[in-house]
N, C-alpha and C positions, 0 to 999 in steps of 0.2 A: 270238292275244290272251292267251292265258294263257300262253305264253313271254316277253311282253313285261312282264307283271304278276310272273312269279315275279325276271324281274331285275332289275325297281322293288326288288321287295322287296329283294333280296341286295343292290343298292346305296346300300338307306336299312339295310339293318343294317349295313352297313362304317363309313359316315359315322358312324351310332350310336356303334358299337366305338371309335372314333376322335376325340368329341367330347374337346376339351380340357378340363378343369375350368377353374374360376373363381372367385375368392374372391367369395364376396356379402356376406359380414361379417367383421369383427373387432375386436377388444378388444384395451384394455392396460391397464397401471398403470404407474407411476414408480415406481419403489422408488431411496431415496437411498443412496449408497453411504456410510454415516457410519456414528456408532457404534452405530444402530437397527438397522443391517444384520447387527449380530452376534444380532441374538434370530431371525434368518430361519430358519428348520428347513428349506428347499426342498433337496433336494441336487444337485439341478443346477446352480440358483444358485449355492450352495454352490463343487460344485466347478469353477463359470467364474468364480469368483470369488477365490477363494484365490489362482493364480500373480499375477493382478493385485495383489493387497494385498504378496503376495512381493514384487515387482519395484520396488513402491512405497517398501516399509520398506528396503530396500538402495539405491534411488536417495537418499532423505531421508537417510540417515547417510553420502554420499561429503562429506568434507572440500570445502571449495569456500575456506577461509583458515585464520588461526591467529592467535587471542589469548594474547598475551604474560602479559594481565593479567585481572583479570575486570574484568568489563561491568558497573557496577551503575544502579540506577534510582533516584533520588531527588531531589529539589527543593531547592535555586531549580536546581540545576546539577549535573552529573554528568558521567559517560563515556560512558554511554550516549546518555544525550540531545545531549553535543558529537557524539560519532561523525555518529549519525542524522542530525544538521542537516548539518554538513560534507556525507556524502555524497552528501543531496540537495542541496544546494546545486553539488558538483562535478557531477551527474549533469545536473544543470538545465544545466547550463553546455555539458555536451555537446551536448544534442539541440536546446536554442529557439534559435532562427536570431538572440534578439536578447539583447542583455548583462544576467546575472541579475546583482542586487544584493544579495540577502538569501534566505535561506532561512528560514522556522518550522517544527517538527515540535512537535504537545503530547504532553505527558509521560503525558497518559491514553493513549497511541496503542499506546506502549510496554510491552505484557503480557508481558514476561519479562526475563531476566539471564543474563548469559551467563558460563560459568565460565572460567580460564582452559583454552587449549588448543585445539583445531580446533573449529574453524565449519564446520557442516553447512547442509545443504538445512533442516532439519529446523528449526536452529536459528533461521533468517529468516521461517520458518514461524509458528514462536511465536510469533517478535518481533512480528511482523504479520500476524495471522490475516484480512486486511479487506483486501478488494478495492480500496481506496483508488488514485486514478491524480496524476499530475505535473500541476500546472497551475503555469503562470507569473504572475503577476497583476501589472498595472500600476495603482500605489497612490500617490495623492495623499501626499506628505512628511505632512503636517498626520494623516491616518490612521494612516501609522506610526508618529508619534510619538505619539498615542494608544494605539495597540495596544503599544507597549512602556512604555506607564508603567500599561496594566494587567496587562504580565506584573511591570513591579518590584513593583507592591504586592498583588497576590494567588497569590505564589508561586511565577512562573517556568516560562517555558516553553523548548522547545532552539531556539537560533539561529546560525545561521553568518554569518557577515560583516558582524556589527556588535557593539558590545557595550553595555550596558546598564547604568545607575547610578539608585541613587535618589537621589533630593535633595531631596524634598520630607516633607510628614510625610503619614502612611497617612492621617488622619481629614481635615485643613483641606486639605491642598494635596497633591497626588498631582502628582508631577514628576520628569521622568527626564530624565537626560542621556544623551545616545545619539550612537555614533557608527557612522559604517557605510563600511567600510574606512579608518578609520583620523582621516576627517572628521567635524566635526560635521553631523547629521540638517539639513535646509532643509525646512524646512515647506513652502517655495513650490515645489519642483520637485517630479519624480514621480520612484519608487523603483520596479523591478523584483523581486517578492517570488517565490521558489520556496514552496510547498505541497503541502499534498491536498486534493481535490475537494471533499474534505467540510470542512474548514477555511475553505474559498472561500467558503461558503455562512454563516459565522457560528457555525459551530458550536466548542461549547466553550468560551465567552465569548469568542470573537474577531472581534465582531461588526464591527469594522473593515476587516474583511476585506472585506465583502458591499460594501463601497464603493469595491469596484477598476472603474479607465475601461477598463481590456481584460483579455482574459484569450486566453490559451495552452495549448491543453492535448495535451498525449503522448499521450493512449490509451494509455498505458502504467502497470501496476501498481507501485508504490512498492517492494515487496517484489521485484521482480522483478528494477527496477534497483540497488537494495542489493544481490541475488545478483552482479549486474554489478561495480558495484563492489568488492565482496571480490573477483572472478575478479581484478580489475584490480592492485589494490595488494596481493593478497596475505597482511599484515598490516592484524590489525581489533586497532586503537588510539588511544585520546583520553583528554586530562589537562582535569583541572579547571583553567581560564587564569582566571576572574576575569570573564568574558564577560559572565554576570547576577547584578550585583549590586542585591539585592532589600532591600524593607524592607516586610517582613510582619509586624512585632510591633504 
């Protein structure tokens, strides 16, 4: 009996010896990787953190095109603002399964300028720091021609594949003449509009928008396929054509 008890024992102290641990708790916190991260004093943090920011600042500065000219930002119409609509409007073109007619981009969207000389990661970055995605929106003629007699008369936003006239006066009669590839606007048919998600929604005074019969959307970020298209053409270049002409006085 007491042979059998001493090697109970010896076999509940092995098991013992042997019990696996097991997490019963744990804890975190988020910490964001931005420019709050430079007050962190952790230096573990610290130092798993460093090569990553290395790897980051040398990805954001490889050339990805090359402006000839600079890029400036200014209203009714610019380089900047044709570029931007153009390439979303070529971009839209590639991915929606159905024929775009128009691109809009607003000129608030736009937080920076670009000098001449190579286009970076870095530089698309700027341009568009906002997660903004591609939507296509199918718009009643009658709303686009509203949405472009309030970009003629309160200052002009960027457009690709149509252009834009005022004709009417700013106080009694707000009237634009528009045409979109080359034809006059039909109020009675529907128009294919490239955009951003957030534009979709009315935002920015473009409340015409919210009144599109379908919508398309990429899942895809704006800046992303900008980075796309500089891979694509190479040269990042666009001239003042006459596209919006406004009457804001």
């Amino acid at each position: 009996m007491k042979r059998i008890l001493f090697i109970l024992l010896i076999a509940m102290g092995c098991i013992a010896c042997h019990r696996q641990a097991r997490v019963v708790e744990a804890t975190g916190e988020i910490i964001m990787v931005d420019s709050t991260a430079d007050a962190i004093q952790d230096t573990t943090y610290l130092s798993h953190l460093a090569p990553i920011k290395q790897d980051l600042e040398q990805e954001l500065n490889i050339p990805i095109g090359y402006a000839p000219a600079a890029m400036q930002v200014y209203p009714p119409e610019c380089p900047m603002l044709n570029w931007a609509s153009d390439a979303l409007l070529a971009m839209a073109r590639q991915r929606c399964p159905e024929p775009v007619d128009v691109a809009v981009v607003n000129i608030g969207g736009m937080r920076c300028e670009w000098a001449a000389g190579d286009i970076t990661f870095r530089n698309v970055f700027e341009l568009m720091p906002f997660d903004n995605e591609l939507v296509v929106l199918t718009l009643q003629g009658s709303d686009l021609q509203q949405l472009c007699e309030i970009f003629a008369y309160s200052g002009g936003q960027g457009i690709a594949g149509m252009r834009i006239k005022a004709v009417g006066d700013k106080v009694m009669q707000q009237e634009a003449l528009v045409t979109i590839n080359g034809k006059p606007l039909d109020t009675n048919r529907t128009y294919t509009v490239a955009t951003s998600d957030y534009l979709s929604q009315g935002n920015d005074g473009m409340l015409p928008l919210k009144n599109y019969l379908q919508i398309w959307k990429s899942n895809e970020k704006i800046r992303d396929l900008y980075i796309e298209y500089i891979k694509q053409v190479k040269t990042v270049q666009a001239k003042v054509d006459g596209r919006m002409n406004t009457n804001t006085q």
